[in-house]
N, CA, C and O atoms as a printed pandas DataFrame, in Angstrom:
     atom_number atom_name residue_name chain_id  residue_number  x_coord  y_coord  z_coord
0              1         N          UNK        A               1  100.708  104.736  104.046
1              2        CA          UNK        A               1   99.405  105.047  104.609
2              3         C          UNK        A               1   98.952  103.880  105.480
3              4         O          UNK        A               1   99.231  102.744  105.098
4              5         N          UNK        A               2   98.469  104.007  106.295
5              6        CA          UNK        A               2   97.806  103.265  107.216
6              7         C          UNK        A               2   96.114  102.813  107.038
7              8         O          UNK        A               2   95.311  103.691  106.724
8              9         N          UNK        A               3   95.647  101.373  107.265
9             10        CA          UNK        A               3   94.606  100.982  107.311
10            11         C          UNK        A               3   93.847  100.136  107.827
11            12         O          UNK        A               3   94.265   99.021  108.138
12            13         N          UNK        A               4   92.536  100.533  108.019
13            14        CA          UNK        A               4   92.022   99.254  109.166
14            15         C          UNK        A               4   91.695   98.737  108.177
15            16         O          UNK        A               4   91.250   99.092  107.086
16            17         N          UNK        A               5   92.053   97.523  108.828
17            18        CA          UNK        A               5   90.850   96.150  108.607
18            19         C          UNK        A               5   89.452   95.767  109.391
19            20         O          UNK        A               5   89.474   95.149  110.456
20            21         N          UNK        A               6   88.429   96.129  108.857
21            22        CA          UNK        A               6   87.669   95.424  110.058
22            23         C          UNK        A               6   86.988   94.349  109.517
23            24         O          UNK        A               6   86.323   94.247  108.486
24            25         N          UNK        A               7   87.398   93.214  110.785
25            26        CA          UNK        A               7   86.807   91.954  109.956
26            27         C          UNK        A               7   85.914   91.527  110.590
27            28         O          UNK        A               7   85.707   91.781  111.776
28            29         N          UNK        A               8   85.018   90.552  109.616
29            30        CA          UNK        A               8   83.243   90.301  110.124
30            31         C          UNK        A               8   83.043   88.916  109.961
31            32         O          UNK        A               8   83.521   88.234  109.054
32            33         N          UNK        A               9   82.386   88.566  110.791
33            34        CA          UNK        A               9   81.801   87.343  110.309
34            35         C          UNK        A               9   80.401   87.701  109.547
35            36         O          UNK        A               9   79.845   88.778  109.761
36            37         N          UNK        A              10   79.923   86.839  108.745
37            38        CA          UNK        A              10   79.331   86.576  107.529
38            39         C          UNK        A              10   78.548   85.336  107.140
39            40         O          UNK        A              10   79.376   84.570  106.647
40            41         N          UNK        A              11   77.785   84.979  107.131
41            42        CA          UNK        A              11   76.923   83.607  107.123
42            43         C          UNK        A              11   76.875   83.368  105.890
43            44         O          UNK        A              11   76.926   82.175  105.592
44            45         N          UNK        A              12   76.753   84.459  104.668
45            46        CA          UNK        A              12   76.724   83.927  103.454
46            47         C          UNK        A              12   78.100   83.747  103.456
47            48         O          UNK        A              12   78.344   84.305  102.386
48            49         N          UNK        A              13   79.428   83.294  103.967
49            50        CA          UNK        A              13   81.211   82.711  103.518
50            51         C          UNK        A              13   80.632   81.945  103.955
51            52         O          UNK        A              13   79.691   81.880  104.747
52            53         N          UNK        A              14   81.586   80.887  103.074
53            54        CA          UNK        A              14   82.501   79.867  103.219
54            55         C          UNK        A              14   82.012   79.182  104.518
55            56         O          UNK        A              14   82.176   79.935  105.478
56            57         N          UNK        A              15   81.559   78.197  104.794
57            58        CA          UNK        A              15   81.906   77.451  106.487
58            59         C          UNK        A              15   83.605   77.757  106.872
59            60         O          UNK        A              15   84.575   77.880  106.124
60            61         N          UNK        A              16   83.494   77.812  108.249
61            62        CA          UNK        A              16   84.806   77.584  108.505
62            63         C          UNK        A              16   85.309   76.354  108.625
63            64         O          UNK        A              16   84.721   75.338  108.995
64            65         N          UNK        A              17   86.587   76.506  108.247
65            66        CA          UNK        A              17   87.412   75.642  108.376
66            67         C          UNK        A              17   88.527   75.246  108.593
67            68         O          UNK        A              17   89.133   74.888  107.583
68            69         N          UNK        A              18   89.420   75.107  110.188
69            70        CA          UNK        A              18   90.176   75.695  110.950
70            71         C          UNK        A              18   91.482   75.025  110.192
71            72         O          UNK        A              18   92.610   75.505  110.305
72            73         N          UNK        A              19   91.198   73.913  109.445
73            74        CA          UNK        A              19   92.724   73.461  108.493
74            75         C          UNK        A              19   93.106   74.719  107.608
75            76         O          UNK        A              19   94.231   74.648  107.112
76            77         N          UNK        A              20   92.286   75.990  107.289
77            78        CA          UNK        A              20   92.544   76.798  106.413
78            79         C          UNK        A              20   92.612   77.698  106.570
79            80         O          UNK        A              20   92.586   78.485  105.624
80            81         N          UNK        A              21   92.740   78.115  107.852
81            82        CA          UNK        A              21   92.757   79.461  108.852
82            83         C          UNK        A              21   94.345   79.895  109.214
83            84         O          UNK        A              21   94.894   79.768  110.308
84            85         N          UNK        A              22   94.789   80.318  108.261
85            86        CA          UNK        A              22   95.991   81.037  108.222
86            87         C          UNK        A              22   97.033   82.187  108.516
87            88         O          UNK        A              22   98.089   82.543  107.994
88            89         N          UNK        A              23   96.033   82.737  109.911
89            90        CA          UNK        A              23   96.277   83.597  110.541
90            91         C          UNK        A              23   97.723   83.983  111.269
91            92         O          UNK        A              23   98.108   85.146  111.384
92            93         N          UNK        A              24   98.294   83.090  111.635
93            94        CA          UNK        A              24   99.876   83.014  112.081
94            95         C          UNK        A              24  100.279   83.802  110.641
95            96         O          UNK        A              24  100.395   85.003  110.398
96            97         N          UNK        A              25  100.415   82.798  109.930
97            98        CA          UNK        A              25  100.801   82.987  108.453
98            99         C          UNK        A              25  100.483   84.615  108.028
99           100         O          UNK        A              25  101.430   85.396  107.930
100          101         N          UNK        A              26   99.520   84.925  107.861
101          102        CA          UNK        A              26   99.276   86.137  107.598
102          103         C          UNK        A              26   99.866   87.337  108.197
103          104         O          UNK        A              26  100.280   88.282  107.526
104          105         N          UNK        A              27   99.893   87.282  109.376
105          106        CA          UNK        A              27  100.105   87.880  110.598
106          107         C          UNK        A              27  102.151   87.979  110.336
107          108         O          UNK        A              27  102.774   89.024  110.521
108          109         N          UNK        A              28  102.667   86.939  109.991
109          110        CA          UNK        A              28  104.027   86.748  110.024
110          111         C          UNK        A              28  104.738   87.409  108.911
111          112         O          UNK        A              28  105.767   88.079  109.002
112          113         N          UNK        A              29  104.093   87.149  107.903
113          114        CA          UNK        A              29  103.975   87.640  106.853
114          115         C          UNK        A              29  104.389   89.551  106.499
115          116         O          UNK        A              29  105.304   90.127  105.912
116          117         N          UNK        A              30  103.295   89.937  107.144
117          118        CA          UNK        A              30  102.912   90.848  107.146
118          119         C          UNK        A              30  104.207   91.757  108.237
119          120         O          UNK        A              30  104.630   92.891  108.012
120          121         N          UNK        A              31  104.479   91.150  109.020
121          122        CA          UNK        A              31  105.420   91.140  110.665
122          123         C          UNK        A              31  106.910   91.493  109.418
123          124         O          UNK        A              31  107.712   92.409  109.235
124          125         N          UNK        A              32  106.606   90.133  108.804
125          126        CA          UNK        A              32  108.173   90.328  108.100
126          127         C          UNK        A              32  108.550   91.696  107.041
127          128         O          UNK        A              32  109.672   92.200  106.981
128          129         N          UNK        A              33  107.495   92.101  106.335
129          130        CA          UNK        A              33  107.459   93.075  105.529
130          131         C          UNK        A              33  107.122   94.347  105.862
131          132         O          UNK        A              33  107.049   95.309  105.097
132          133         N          UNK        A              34  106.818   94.305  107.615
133          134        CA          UNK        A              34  106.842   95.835  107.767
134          135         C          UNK        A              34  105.459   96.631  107.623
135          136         O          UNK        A              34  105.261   97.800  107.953
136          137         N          UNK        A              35  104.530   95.712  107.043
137          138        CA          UNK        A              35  103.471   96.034  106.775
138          139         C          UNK        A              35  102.450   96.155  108.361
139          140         O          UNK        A              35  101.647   97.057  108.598
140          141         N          UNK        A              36  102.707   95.235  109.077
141          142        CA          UNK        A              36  101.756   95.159  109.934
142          143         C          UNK        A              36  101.719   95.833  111.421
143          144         O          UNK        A              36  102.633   95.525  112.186
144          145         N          UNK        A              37  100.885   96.580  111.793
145          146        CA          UNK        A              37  101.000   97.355  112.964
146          147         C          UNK        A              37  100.272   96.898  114.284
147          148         O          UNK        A              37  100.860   96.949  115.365
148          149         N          UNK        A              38   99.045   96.474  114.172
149          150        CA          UNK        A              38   98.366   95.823  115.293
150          151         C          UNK        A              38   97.534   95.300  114.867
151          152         O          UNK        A              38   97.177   95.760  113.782
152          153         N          UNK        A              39   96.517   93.760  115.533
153          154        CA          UNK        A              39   95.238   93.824  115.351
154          155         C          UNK        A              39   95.073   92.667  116.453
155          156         O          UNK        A              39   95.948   92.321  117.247
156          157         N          UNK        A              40   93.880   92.180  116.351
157          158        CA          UNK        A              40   93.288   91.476  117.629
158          159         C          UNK        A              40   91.784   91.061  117.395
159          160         O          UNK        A              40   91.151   91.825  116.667
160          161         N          UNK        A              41   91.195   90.096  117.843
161          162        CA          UNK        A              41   89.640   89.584  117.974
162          163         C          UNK        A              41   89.028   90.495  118.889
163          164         O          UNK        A              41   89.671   91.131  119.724
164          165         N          UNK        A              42   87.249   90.592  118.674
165          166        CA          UNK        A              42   86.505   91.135  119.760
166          167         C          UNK        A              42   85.832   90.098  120.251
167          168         O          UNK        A              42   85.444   89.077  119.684
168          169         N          UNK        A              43   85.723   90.463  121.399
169          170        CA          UNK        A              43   84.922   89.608  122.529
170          171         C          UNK        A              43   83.505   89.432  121.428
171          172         O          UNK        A              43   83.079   90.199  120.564
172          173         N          UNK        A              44   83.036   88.121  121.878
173          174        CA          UNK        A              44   81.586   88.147  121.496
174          175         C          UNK        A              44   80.720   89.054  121.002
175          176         O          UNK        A              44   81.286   90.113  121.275
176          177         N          UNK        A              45   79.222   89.459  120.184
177          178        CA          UNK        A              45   78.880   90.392  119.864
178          179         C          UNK        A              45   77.597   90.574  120.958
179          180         O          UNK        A              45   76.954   91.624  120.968
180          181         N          UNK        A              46   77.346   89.677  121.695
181          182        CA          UNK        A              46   76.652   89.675  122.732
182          183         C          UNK        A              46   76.983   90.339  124.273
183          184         O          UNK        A              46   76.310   90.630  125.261
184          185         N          UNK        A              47   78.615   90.414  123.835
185          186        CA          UNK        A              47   78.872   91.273  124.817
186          187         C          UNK        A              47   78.795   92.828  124.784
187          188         O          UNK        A              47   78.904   93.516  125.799
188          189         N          UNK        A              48   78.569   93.396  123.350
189          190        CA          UNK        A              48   78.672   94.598  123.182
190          191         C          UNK        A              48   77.701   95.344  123.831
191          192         O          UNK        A              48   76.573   95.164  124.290
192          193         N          UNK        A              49   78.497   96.230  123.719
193          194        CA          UNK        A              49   77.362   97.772  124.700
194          195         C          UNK        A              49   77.885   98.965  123.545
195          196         O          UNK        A              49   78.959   98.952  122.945
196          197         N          UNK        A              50   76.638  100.131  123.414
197          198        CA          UNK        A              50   76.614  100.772  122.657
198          199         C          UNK        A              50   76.208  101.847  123.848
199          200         O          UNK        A              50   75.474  101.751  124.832
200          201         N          UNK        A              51   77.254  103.219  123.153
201          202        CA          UNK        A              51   76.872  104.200  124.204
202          203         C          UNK        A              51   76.525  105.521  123.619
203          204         O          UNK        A              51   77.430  105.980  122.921
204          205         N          UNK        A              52   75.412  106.287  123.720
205          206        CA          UNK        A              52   75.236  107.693  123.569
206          207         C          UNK        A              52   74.806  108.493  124.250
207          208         O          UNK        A              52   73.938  108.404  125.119
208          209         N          UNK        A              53   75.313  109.228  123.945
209          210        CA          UNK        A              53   74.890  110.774  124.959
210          211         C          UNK        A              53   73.707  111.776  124.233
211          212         O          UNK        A              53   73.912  112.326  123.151
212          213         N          UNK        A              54   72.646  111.897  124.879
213          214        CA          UNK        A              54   71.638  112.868  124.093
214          215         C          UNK        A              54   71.593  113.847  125.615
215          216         O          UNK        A              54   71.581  113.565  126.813
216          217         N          UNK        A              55   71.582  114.787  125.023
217          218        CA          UNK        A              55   71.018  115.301  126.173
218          219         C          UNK        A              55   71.850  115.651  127.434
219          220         O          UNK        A              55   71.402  116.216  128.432
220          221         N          UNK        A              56   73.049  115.259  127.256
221          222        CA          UNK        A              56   73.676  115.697  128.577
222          223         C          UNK        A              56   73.897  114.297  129.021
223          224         O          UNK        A              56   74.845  114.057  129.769
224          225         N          UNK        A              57   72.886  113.100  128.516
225          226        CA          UNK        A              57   72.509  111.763  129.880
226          227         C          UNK        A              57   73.176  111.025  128.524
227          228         O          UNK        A              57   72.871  111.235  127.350
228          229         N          UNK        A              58   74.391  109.900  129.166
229          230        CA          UNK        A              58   74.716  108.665  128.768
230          231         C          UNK        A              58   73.642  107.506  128.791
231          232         O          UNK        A              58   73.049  106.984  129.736
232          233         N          UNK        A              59   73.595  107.286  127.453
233          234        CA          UNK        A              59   72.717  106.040  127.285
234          235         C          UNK        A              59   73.473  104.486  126.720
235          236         O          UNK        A              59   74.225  104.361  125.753
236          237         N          UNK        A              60   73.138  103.730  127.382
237          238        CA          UNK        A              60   73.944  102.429  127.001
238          239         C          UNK        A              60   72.827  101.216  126.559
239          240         O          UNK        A              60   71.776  100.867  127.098
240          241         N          UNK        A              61   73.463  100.776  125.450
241          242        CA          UNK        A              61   72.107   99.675  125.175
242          243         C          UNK        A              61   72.640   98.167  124.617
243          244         O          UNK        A              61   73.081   97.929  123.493
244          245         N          UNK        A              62   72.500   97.405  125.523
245          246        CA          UNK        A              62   73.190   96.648  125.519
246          247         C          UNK        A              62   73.191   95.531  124.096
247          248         O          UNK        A              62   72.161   94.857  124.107
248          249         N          UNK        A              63   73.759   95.331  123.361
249          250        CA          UNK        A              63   73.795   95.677  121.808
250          251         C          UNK        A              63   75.331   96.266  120.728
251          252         O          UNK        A              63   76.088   97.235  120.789
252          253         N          UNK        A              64   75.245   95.458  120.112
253          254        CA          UNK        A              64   76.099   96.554  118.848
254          255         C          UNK        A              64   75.488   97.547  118.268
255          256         O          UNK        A              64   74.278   97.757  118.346
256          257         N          UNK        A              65   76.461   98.352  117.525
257          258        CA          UNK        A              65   76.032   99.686  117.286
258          259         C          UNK        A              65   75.007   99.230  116.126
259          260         O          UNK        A              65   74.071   99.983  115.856
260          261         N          UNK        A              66   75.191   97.812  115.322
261          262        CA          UNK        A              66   74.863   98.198  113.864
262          263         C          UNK        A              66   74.220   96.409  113.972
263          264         O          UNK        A              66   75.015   95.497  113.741
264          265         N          UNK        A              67   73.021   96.152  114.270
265          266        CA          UNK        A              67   72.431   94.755  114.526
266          267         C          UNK        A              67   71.933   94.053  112.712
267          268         O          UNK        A              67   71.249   94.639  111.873
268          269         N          UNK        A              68   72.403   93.031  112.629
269          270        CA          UNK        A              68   72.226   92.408  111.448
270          271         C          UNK        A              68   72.825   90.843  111.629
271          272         O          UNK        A              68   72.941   90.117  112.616
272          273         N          UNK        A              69   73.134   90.681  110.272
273          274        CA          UNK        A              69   73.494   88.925  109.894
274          275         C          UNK        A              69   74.988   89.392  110.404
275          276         O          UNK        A              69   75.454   89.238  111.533
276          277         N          UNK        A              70   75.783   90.179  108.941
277          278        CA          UNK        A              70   77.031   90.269  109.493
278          279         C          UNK        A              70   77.395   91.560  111.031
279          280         O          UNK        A              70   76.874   92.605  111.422
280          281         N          UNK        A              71   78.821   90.494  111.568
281          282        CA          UNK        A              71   79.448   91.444  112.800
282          283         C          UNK        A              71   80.580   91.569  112.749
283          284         O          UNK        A              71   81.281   90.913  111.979
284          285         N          UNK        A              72   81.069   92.535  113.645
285          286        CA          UNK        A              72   82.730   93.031  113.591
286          287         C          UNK        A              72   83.296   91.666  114.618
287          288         O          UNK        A              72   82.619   91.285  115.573
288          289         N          UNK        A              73   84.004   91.327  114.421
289          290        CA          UNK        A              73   84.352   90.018  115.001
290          291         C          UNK        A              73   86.182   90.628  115.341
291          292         O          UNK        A              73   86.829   90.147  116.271
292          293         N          UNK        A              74   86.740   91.682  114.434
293          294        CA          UNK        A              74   88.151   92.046  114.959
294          295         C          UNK        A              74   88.774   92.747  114.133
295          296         O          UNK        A              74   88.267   92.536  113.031
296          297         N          UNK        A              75   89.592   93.463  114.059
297          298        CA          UNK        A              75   90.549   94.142  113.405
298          299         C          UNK        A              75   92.004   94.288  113.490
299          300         O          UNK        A              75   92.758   93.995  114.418
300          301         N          UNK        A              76   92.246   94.786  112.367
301          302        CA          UNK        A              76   94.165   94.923  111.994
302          303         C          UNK        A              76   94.328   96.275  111.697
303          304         O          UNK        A              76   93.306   96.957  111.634
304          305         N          UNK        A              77   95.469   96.823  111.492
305          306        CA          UNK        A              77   95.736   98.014  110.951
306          307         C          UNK        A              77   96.763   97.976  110.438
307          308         O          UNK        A              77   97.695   97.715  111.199
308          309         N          UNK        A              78   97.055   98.168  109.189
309          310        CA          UNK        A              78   98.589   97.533  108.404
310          311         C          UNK        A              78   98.621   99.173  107.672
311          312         O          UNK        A              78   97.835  100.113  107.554
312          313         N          UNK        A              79  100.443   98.755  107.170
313          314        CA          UNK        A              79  100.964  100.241  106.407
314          315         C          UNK        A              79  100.468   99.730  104.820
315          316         O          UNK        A              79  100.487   98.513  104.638
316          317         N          UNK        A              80  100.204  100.255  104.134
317          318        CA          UNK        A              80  100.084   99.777  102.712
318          319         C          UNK        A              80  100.729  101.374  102.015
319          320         O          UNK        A              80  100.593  102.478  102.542
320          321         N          UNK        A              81  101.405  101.083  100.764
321          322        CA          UNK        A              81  101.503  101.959  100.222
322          323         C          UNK        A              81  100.611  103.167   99.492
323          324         O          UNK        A              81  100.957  104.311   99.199
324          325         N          UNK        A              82   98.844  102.224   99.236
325          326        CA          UNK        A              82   97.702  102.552   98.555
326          327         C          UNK        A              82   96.916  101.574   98.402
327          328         O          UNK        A              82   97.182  100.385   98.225
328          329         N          UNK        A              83   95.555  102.303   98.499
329          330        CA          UNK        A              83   94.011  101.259   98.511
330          331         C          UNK        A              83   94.435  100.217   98.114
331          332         O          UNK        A              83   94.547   99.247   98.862
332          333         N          UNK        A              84   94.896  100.185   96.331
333          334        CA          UNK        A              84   95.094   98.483   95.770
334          335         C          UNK        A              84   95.671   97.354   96.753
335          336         O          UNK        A              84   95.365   96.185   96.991
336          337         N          UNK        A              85   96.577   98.183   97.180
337          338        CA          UNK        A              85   97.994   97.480   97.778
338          339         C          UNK        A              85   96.990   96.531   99.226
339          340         O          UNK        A              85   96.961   95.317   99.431
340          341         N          UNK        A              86   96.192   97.798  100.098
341          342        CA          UNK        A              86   95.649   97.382  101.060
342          343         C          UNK        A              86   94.844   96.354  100.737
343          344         O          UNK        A              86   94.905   95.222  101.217
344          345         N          UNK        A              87   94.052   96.767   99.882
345          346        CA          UNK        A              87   93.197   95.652   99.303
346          347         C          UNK        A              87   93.431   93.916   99.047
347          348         O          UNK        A              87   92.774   92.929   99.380
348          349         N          UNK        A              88   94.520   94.082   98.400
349          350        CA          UNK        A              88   95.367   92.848   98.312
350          351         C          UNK        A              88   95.793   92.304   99.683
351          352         O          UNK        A              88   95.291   91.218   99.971
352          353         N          UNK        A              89   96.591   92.830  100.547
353          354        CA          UNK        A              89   96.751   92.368  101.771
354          355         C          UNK        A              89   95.330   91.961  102.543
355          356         O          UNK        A              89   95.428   91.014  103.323
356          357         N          UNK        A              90   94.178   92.507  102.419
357          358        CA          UNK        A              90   93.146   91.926  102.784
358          359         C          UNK        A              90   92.327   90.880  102.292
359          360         O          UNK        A              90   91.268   90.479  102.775
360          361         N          UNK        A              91   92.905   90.488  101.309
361          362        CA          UNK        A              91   92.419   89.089  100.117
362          363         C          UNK        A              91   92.807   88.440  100.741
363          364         O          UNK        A              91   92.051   87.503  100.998
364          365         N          UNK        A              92   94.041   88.417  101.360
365          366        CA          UNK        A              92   94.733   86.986  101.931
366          367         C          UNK        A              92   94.339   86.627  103.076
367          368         O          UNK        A              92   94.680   85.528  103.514
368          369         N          UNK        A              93   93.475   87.546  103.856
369          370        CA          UNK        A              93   93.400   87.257  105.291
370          371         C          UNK        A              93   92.456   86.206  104.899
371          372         O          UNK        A              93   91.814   86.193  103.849
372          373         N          UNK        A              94   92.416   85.062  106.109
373          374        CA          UNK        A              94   91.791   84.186  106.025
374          375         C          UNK        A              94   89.798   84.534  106.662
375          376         O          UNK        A              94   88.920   83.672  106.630
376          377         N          UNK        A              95   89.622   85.892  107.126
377          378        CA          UNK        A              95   88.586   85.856  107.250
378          379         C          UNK        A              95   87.580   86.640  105.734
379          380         O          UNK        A              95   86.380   86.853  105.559
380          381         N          UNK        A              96   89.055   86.915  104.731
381          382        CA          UNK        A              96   88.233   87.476  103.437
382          383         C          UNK        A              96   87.361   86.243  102.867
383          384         O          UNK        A              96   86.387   86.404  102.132
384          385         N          UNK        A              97   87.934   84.748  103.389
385          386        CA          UNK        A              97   86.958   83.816  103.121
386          387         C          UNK        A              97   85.878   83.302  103.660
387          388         O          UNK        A              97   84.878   82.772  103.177
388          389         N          UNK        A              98   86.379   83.641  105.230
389          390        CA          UNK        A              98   85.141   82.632  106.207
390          391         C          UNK        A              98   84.374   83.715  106.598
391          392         O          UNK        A              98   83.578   83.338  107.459
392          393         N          UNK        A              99   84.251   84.966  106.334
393          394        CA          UNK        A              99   83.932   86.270  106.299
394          395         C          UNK        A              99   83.892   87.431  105.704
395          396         O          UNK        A              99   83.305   87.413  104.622
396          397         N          UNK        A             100   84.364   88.546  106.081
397          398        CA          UNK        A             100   84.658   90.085  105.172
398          399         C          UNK        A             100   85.540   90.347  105.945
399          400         O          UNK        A             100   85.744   89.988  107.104
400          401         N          UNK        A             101   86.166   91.109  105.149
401          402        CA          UNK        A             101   87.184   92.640  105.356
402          403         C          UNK        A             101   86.894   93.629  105.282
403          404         O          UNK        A             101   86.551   93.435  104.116
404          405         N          UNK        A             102   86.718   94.428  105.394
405          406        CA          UNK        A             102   86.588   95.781  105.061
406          407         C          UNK        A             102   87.579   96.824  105.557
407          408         O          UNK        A             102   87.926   97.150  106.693
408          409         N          UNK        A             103   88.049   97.394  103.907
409          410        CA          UNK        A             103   89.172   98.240  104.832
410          411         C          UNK        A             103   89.176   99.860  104.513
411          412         O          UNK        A             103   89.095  100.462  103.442
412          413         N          UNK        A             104   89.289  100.277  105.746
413          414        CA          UNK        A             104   89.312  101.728  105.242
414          415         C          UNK        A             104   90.702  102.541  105.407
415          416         O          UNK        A             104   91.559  101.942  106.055
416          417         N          UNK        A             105   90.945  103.443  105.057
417          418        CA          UNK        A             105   92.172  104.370  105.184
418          419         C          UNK        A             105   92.152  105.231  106.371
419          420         O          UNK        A             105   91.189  105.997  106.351
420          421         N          UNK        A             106   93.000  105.364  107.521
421          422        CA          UNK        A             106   92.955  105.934  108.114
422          423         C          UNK        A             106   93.193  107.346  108.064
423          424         O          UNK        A             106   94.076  107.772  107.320
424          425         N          UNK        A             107   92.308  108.348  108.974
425          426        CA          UNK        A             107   92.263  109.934  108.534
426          427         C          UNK        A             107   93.030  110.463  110.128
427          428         O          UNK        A             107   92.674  110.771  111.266
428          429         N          UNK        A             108   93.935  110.361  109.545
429          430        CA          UNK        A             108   94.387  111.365  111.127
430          431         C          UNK        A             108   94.281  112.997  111.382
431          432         O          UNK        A             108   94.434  113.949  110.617
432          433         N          UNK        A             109   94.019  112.925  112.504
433          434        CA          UNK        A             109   93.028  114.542  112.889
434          435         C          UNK        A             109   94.599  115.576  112.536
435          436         O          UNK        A             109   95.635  115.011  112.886
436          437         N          UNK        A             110   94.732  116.674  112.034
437          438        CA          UNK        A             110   95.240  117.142  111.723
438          439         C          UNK        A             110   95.926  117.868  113.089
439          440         O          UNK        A             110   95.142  117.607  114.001
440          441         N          UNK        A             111   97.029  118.652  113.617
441          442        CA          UNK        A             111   97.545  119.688  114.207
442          443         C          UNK        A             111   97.623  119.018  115.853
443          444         O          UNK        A             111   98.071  119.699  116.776
């Protein structure tokens, strides 16, 4: 099964601390076992734009979708066999400390 990661920064983690940022590592890791499919950083959260359509008319507001302390800062998408499994692979990422994970299971549209 397949799953995102989406990772956040978080003010209540950990300070960062780039001696402990193990991202190669993780990333290689993951590379070696087959587990890992893609992921990548997002641009700033100041750069975000949020877009909806009411009405027929596109609306854009310059903004994330979801304004607070924590932000989506980037994501992964790895194979895991099941939740636990995913779960665990997301303990290790180094932003489960200087941040969150959050991972969900991917639902692919059927037909």
């Amino acid at each position: 099964m397949r799953y995102l990661l989406l990772i956040c920064d978080d003010p209540s983690a950990e300070p960062y601390d780039p001696d402990g940022d193990n991202i190669e590592e993780w990333v290689s890791s993951l590379e070696d076992s087959g587990a890992y499919v893609v992921g990548d950083r997002l641009r700033p959260v100041v750069e975000a734009r949020t877009v909806r359509v009411r009405g027929g008319e596109a609306a854009v507001t310059e903004a994330p979708f979801s304004a607070g302390p924590v932000s989506l800062a980037g994501f992964d998408v790895i194979e895991a066999a099941d939740r636990d499994a995913a779960i665990e692979i997301a303990a290790r990422h180094p932003m489960a400390r200087f941040g969150a994970v959050e991972v969900r299971e991917l639902w692919p549209f059927e037909g």
